[in-house]
C-alpha positions in Angstrom: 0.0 0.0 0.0 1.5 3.7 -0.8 -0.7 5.6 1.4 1.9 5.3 4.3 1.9 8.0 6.6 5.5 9.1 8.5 5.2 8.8 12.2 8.8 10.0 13.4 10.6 7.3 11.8 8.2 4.6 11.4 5.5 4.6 8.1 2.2 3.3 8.6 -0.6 2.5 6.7 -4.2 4.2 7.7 -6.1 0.6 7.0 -9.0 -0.4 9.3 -9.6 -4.1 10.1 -11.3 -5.2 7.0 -8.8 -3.6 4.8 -6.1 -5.5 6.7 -8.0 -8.7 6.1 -9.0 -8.8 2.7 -5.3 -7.1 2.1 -4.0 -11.0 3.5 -6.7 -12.3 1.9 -5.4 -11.4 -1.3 -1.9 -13.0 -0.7 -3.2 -16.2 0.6 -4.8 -16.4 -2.8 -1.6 -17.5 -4.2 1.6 -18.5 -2.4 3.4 -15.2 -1.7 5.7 -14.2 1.3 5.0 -11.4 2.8 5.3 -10.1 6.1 3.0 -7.6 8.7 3.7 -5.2 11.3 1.3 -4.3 14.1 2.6 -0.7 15.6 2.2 0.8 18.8 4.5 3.5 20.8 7.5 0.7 21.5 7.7 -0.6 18.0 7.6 3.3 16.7 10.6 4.4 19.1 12.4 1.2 18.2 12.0 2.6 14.7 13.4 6.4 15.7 15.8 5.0 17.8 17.6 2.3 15.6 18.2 2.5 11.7 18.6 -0.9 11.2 15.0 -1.8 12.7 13.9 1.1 10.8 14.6 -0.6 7.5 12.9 -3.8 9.3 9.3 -2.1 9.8 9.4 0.5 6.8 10.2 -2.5 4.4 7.4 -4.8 5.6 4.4 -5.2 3.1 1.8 -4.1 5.8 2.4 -1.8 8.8 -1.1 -1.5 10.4 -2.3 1.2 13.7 -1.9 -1.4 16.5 -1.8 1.5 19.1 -4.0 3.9 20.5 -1.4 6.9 20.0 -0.4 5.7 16.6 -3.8 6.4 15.8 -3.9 9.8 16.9 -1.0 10.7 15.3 -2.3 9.0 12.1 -5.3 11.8 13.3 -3.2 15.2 13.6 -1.3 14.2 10.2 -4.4 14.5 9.0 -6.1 11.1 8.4 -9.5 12.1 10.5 -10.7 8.8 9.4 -7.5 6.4 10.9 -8.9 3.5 13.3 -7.0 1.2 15.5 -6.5 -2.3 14.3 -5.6 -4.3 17.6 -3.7 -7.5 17.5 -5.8 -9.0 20.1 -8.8 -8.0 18.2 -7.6 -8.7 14.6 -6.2 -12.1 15.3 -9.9 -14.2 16.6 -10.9 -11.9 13.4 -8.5 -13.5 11.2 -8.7 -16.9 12.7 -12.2 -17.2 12.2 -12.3 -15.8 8.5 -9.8 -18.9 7.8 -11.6 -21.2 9.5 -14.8 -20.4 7.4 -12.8 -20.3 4.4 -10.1 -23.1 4.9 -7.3 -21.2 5.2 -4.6 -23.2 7.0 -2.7 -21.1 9.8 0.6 -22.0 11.5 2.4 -20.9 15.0 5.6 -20.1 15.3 7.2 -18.8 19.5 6.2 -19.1 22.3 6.7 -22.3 25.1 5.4 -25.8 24.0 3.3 -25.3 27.0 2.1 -22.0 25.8 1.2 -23.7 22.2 -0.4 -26.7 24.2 -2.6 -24.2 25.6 -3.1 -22.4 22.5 -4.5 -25.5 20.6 -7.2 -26.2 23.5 -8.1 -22.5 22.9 -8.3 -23.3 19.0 -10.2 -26.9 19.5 -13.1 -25.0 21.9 -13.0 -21.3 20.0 -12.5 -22.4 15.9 -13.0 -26.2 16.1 -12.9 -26.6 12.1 -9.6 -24.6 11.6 -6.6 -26.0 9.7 -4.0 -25.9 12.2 -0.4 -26.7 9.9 2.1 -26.0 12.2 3.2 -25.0 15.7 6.8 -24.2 16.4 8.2 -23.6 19.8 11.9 -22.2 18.7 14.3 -22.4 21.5 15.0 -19.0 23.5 18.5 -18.6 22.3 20.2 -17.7 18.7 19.3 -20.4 15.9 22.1 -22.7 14.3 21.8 -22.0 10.3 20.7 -26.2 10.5 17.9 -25.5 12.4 16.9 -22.6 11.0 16.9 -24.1 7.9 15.0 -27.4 9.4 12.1 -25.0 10.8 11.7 -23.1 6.9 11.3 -26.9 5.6 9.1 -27.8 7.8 6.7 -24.7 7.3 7.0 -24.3 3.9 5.9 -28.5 3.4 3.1 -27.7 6.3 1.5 -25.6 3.5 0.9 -22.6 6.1 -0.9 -19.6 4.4 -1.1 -17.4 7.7 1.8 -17.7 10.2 1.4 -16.1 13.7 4.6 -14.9 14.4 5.1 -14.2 18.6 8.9 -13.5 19.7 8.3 -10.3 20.8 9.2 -6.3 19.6 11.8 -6.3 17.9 12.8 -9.9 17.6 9.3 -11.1 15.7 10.0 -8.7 12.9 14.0 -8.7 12.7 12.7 -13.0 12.7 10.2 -12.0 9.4 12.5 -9.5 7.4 14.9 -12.4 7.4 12.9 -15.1 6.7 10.9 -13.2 3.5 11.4 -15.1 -0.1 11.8 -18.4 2.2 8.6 -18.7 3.0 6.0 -18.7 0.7 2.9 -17.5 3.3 1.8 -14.3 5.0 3.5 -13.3 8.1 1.9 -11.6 11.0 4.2 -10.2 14.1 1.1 -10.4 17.0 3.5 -10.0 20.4 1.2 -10.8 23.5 -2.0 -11.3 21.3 -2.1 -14.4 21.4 -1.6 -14.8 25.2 -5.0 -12.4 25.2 -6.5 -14.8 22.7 -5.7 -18.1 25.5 -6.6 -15.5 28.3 -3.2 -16.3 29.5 -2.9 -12.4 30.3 -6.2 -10.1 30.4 -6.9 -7.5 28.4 -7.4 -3.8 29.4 -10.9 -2.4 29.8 -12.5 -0.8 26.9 -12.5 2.4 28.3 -8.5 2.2 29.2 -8.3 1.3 25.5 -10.0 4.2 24.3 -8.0 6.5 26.4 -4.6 4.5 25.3 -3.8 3.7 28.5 -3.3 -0.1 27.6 0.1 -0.2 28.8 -0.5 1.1 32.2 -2.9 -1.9 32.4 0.0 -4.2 30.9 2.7 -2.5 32.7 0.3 -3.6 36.4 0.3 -7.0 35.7 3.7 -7.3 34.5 5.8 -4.5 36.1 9.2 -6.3 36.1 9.2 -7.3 32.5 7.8 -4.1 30.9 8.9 -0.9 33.7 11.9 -0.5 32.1 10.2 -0.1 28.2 7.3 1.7 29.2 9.9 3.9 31.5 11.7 4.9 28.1 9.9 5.0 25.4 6.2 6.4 26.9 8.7 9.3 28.1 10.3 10.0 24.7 
């Protein structure tokens, strides 16, 4: 899309939740690798901050308004019309859209306890959905073997969608890399899948309106996040 709008450092398309959908649509159609940012306030300082993640985000086919200040800024640059288009939201969207139309959807971070959990979620939530692949990498650097044994494995599973959870910046440093060896659509959802299992809860509407999501995140986990909502909600 080349209606990207500059935040800072850090372009970003003005799409709303159907546009983001039909846009994956589109590439699951035929085989295509591609990969898709969701932004919020960390990902955009990350972006200011760092050239090389710069070239990460501002290279990806998609870069949608994950956060409640990216919208406003979307706002006072003029794009009255710009609406947020949450990971936990757009995910159960996009799951259920390929279970109805037989998309097959793959998993790749997280614990093998955390994708155990994940498929009970999937079983009672989208019993019909074509579940290709789940891959619990392990927490340290890959070997180039391994690597190359996870892109095998994906790219046989078939995967059309692949849910992509290692975390700002790692999921979409993990997604540049791997474009042209995957042939599916890559999404970089952070915790949104741990909203999805209700293995974390999700802020109250009204502290989403306000964008005070992060001080609802930063409660329930104040030792992981203090020290990224510290710097970057300051700058």
């Amino acid at each position: 899309m080349d209606n990207r709008q500059l935040i800072l450092s850090m372009k970003v398309s003005p799409v709303s939740y159907e546009e983001t959908i039909n846009q994956i649509l589109k590439w699951t159609a035929q085989p295509q690798s591609r990969y898709i940012c969701l932004s919020n306030v960390h990902m955009c300082m990350e972006t200011f901050e760092r050239p090389d993640f710069r070239d990460v985000v501002n290279e990806a086919d998609l870069v949608v308004p994950d956060g409640r200040p990216i919208v406003w800024a979307l706002q006072l640059l003029g794009v009255k019309n710009a609406t947020q288009v949450r990971g936990p939201d757009l995910v159960p969207k996009l799951l259920k859209i390929a279970e109805q139309q037989g998309l097959s959807v793959g998993f790749y971070g997280g614990t093998p306890e955390a994708l155990e959990k994940l498929k009970k979620c999937l079983d009672q939530n989208f019993p019909k959905i074509k579940v290709t692949c789940a891959i619990p990498p392990p927490f340290r650097a890959l070997t180039q073997t391994e690597d190359s044994a996870f892109i095998d494995e994906i790219n046989r599973s078939a995967t059309q969608i692949l849910f992509v959870f290692l975390g700002c910046p790692k999921q979409e440093q993990w997604m540049a890399a791997h474009r042209d060896k995957l042939s599916c659509v890559m999404l970089g959802v952070g915790a949104a899948l741990n909203f999805l299992t209700a293995h974390q809860k999700q802020a109250p509407p009204v502290m989403q309106k306000l964008g005070l999501e992060w001080l609802h995140r930063l409660y329930h986990e104040p030792r992981r996040l203090w020290k990224r909502y510290f710097k970057y909600n300051t700058l």
